[in-house]
SEBAMAR-989373 format. One record per residue: residue number from 0; residue in one letter; z, x negated, y negated of N, C-alpha, C in turn. Coordinates in steps of 0.05 Angstrom, whole numbers. Atoms other than C-alpha are relative to their C-alpha. Layout:
REM SEBAMAR-989373
+-----+----+--------+--------+--------+--------+--------+--------+--------+--------+--------+
:   i : aa :    n_Z :    n_X :    n_Y :   ca_Z :   ca_X :   ca_Y :    c_Z :    c_X :    c_Y :
+-----+----+--------+--------+--------+--------+--------+--------+--------+--------+--------+
: NUM :  A :      Z :      X :      Y :      Z :      X :      Y :      Z :      X :      Y :
...
+-----+----+--------+--------+--------+--------+--------+--------+--------+--------+--------+
***
This chain:
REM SEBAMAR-989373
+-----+----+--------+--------+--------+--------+--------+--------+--------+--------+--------+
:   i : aa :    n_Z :    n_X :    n_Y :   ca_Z :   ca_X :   ca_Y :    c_Z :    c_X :    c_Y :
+-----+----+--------+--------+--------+--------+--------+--------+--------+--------+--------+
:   0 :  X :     -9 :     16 :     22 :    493 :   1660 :   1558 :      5 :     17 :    -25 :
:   1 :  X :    -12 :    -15 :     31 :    531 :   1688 :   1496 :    -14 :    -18 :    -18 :
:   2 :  X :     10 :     15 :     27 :    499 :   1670 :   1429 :      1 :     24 :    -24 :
:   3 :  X :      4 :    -18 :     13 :    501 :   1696 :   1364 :    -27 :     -6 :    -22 :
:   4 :  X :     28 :     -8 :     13 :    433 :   1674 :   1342 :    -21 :     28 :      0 :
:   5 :  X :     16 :    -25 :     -7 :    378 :   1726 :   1337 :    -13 :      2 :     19 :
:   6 :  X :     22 :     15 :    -23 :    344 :   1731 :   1397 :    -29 :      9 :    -14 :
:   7 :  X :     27 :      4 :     10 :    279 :   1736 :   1353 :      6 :    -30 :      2 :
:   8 :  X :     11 :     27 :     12 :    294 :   1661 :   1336 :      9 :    -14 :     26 :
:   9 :  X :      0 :     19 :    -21 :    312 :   1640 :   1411 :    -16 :      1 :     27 :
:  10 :  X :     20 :     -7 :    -15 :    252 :   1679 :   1446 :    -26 :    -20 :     -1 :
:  11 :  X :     29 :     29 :      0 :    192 :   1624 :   1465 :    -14 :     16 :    -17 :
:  12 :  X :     20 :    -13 :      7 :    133 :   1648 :   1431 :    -22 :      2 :     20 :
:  13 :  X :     23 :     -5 :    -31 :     67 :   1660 :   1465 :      0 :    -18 :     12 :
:  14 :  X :      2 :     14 :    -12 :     52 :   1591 :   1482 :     20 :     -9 :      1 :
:  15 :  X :    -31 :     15 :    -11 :     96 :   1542 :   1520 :      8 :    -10 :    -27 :
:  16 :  X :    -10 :     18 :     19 :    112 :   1502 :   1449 :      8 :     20 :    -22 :
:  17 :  X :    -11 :    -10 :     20 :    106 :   1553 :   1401 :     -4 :     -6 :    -36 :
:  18 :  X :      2 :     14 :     24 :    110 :   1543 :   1324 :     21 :    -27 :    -10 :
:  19 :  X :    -22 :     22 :     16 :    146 :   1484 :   1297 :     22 :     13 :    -11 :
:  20 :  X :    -38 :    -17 :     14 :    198 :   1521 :   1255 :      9 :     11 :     14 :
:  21 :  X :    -26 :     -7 :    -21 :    215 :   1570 :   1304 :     15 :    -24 :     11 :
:  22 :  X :    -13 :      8 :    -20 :    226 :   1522 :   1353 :     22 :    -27 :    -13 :
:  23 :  X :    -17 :     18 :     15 :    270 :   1479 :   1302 :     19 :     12 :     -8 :
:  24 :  X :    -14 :    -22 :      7 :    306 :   1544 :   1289 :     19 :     -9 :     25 :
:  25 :  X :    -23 :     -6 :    -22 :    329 :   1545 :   1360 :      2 :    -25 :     12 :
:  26 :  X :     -7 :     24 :     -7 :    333 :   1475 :   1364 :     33 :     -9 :    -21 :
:  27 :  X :    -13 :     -1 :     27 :    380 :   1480 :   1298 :     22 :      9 :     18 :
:  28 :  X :    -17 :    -13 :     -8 :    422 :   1537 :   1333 :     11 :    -12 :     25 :
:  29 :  X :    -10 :     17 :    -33 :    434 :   1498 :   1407 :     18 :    -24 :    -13 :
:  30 :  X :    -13 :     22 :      7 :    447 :   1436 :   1364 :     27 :      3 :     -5 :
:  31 :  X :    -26 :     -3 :      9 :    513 :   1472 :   1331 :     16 :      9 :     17 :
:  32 :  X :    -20 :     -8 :    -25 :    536 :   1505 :   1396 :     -1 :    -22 :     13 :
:  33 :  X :     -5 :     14 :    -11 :    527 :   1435 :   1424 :     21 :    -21 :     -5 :
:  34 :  X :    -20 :     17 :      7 :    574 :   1399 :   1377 :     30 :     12 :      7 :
:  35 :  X :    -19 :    -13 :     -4 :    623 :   1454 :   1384 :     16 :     -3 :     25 :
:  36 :  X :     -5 :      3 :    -38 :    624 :   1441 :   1458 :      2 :    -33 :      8 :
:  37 :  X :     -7 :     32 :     -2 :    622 :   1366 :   1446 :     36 :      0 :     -8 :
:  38 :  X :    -37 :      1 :     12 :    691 :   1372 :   1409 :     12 :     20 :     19 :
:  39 :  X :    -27 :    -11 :    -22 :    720 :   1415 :   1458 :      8 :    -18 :     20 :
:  40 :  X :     -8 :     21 :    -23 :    703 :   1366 :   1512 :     11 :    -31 :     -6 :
:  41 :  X :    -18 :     26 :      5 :    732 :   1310 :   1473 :     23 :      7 :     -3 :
:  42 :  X :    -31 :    -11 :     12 :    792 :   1346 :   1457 :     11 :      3 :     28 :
:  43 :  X :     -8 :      3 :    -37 :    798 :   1354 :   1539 :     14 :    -26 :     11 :
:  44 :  X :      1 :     17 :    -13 :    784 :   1289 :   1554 :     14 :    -25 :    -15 :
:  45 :  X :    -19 :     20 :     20 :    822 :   1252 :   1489 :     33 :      0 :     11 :
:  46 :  X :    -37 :     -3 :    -10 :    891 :   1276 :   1527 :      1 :    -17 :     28 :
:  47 :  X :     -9 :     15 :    -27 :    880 :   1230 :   1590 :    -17 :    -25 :      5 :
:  48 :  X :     14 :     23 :      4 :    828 :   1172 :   1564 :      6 :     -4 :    -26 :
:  49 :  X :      8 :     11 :     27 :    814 :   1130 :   1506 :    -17 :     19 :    -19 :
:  50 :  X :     19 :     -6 :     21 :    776 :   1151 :   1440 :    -31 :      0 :      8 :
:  51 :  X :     25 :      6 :     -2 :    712 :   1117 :   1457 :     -3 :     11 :     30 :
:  52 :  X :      4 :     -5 :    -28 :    722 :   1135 :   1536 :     -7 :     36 :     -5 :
:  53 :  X :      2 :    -27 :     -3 :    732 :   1206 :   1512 :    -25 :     12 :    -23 :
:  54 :  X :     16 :     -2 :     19 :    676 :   1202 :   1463 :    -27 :      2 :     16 :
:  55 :  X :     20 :     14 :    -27 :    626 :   1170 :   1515 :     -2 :     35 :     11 :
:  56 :  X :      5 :    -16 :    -23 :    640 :   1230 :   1566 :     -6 :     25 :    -15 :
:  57 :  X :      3 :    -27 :     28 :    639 :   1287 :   1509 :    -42 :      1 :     -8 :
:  58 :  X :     19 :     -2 :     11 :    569 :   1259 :   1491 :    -25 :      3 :     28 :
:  59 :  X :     18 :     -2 :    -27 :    542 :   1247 :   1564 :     -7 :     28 :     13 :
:  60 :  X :      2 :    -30 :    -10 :    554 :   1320 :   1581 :    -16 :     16 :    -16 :
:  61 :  X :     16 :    -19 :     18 :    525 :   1356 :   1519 :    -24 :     -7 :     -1 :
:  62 :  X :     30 :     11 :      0 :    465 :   1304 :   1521 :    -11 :     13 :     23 :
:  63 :  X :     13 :    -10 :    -19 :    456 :   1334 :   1591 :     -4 :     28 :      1 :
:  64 :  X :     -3 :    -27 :      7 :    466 :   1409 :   1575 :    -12 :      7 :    -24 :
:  65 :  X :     16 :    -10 :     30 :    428 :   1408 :   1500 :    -28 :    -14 :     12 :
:  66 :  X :     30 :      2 :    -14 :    376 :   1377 :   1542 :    -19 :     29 :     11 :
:  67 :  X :     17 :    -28 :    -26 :    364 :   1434 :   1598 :     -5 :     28 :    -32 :
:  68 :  X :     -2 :    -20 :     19 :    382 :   1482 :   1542 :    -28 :      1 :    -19 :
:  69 :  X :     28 :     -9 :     18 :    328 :   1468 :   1491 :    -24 :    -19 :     13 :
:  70 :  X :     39 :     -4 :    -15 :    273 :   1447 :   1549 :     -1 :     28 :      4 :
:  71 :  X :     14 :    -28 :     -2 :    277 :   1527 :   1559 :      6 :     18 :    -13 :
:  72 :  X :    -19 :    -23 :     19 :    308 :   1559 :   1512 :    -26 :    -16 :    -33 :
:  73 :  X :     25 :     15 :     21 :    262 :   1510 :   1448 :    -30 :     -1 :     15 :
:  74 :  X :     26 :     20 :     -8 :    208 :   1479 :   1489 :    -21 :     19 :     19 :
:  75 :  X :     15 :    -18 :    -21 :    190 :   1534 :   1543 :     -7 :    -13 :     26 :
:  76 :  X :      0 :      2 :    -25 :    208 :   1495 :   1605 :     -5 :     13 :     22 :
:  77 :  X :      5 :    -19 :    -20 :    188 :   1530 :   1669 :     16 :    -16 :     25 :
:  78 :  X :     -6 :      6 :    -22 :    222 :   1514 :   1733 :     30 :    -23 :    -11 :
:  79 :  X :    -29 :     15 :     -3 :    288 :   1454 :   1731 :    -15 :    -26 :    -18 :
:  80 :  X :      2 :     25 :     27 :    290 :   1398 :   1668 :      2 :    -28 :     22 :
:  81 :  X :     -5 :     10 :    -32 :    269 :   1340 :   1715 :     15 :    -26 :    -14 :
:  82 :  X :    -14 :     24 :     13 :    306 :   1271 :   1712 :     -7 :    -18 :    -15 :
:  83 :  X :     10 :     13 :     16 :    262 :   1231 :   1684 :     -2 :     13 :    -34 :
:  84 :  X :      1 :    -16 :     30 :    267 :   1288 :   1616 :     21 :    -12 :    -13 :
:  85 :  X :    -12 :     13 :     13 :    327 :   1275 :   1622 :     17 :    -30 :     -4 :
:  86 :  X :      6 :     38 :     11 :    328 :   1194 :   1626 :    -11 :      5 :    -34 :
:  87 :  X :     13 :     -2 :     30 :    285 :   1208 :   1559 :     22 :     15 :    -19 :
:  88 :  X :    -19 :    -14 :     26 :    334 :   1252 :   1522 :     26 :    -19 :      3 :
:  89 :  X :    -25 :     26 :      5 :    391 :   1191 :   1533 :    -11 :    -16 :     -8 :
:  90 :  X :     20 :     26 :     20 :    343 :   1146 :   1509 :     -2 :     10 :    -29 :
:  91 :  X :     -1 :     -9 :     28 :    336 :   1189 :   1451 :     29 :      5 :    -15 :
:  92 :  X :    -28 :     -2 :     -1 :    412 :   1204 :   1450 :      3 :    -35 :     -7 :
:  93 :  X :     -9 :     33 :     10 :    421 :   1122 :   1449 :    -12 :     -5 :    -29 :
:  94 :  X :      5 :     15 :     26 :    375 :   1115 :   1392 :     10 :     13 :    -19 :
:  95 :  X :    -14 :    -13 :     25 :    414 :   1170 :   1347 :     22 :    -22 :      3 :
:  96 :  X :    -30 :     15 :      7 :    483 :   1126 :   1352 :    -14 :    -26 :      1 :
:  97 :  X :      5 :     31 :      6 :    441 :   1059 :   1343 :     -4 :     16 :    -30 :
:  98 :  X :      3 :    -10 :     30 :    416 :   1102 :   1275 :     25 :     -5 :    -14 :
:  99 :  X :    -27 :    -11 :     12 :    484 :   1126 :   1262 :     23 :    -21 :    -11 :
: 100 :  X :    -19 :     17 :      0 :    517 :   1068 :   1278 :     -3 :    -23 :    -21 :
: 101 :  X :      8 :     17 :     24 :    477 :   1021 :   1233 :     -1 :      7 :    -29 :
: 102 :  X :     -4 :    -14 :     35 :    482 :   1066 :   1175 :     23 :     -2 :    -12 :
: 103 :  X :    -37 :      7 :      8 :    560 :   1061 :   1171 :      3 :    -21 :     -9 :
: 104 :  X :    -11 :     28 :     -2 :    563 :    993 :   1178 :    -13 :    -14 :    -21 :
: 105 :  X :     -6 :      7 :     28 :    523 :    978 :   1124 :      1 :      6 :    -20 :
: 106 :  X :    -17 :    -12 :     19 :    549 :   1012 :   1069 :     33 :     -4 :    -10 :
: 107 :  X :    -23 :      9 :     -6 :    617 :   1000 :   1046 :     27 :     25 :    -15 :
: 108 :  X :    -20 :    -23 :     12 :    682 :   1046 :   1027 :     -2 :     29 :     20 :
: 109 :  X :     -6 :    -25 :    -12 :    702 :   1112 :   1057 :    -28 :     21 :     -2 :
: 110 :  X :     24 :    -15 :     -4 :    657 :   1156 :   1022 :    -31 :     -7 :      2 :
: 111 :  X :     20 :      4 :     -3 :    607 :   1117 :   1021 :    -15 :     -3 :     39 :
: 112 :  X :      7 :      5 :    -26 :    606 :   1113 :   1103 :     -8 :     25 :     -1 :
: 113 :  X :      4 :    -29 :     -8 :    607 :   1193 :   1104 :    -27 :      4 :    -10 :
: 114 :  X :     34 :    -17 :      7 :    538 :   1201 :   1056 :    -16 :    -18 :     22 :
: 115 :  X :     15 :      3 :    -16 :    509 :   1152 :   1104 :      1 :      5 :     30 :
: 116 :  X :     -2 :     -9 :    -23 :    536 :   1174 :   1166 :    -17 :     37 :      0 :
: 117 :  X :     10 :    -27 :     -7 :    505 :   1247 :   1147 :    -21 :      1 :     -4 :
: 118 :  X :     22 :      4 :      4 :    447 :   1225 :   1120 :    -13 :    -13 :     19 :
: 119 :  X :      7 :     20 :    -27 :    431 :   1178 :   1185 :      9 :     23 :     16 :
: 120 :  X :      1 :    -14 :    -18 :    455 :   1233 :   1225 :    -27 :     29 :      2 :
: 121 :  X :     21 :    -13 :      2 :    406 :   1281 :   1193 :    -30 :     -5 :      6 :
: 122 :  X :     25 :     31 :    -15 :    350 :   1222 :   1207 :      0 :     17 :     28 :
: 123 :  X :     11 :      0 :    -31 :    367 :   1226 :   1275 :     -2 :     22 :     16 :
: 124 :  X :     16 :    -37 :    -11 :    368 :   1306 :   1285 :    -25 :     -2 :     -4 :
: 125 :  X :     29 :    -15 :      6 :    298 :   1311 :   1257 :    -15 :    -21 :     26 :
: 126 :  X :     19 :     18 :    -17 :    268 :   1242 :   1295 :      7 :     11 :     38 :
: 127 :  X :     -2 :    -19 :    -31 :    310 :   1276 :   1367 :    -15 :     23 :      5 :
: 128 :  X :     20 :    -24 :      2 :    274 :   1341 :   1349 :    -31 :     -6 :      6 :
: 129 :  X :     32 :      3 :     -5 :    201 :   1318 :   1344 :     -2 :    -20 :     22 :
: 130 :  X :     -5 :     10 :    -29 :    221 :   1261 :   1409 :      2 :     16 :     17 :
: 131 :  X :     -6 :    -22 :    -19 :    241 :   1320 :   1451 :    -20 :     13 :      5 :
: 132 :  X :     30 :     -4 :     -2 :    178 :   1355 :   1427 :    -25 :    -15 :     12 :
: 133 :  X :     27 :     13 :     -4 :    129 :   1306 :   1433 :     -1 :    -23 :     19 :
: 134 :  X :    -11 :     27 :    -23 :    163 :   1255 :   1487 :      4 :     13 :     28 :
: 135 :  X :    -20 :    -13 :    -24 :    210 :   1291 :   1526 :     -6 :     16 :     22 :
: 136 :  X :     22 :    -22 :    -12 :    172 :   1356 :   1536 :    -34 :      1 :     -9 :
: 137 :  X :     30 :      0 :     14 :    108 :   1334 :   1517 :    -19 :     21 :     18 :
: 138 :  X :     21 :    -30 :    -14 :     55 :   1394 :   1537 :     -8 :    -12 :     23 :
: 139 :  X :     26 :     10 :    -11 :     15 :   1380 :   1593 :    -31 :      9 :     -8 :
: 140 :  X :     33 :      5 :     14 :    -54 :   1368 :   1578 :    -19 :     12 :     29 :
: 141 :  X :     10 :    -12 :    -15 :    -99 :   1408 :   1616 :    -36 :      6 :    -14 :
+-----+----+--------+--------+--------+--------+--------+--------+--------+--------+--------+
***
């Protein structure tokens, strides 16, 4: 995998979890290579579906790839991200666009959709971040 983060800020730390900030660092850094790769795959899939069809499949793919990605790359996964993780990270994925979606709608005017669409999107980075942490990949308890 090409990256141009540091690999200081995408190396686990000792334990499987790590510090909080790092791992919000390289939760930060996956997040921007994942939109980047969301808009490519809508830009694919916008030339031979709908908007929302090509929106849908753009988000189903990156949810499944920013999953595996930051269970081992953030979280310190060992072995294959199992299905039930990622059942939980579309669950968490659904509740960012119920956030997102309710923030737009009520607000009214142009710019006023954008400060709440980024402000509700920023919501739902931080609440996916600590879900992922504390849901998704929750430690085992030993």
């Amino acid at each position: 995998m090409t990256t141009i983060a540091p690999q200081a800020a995408l190396a686990p730390t000792g334990d499987r979890l790590g510090t909080m900030p790092r791992q919000f660092v390289r939760f930060a850094v996956i997040g921007v290579a994942n939109t980047g790769l969301s808009l490519v795959f809508y830009v694919l899939f916008r030339t031979v579906v709908t908007a929302t069809a090509a929106n849908l499949v753009a988000t189903l793919l990156t949810t499944v790839i920013g999953t595996v990605v930051n269970g081992k790359v953030t979280f310190g996964v060992r072995g294959i991200v199992t299905v039930g993780q990622h059942a939980k990270s579309m669950a968490v994925t659904a509740l960012g666009i119920v956030i997102t979606t309710v923030a737009v709608n009520i607000v009214g005017g142009s710019i006023g959709e954008l400060v709440a669409l980024t402000v509700a999107s920023g919501v739902a980075g931080g609440l996916r971040f600590l879900l992922l942490r504390h849901w998704v990949f929750e430690p085992q308890r030993t």
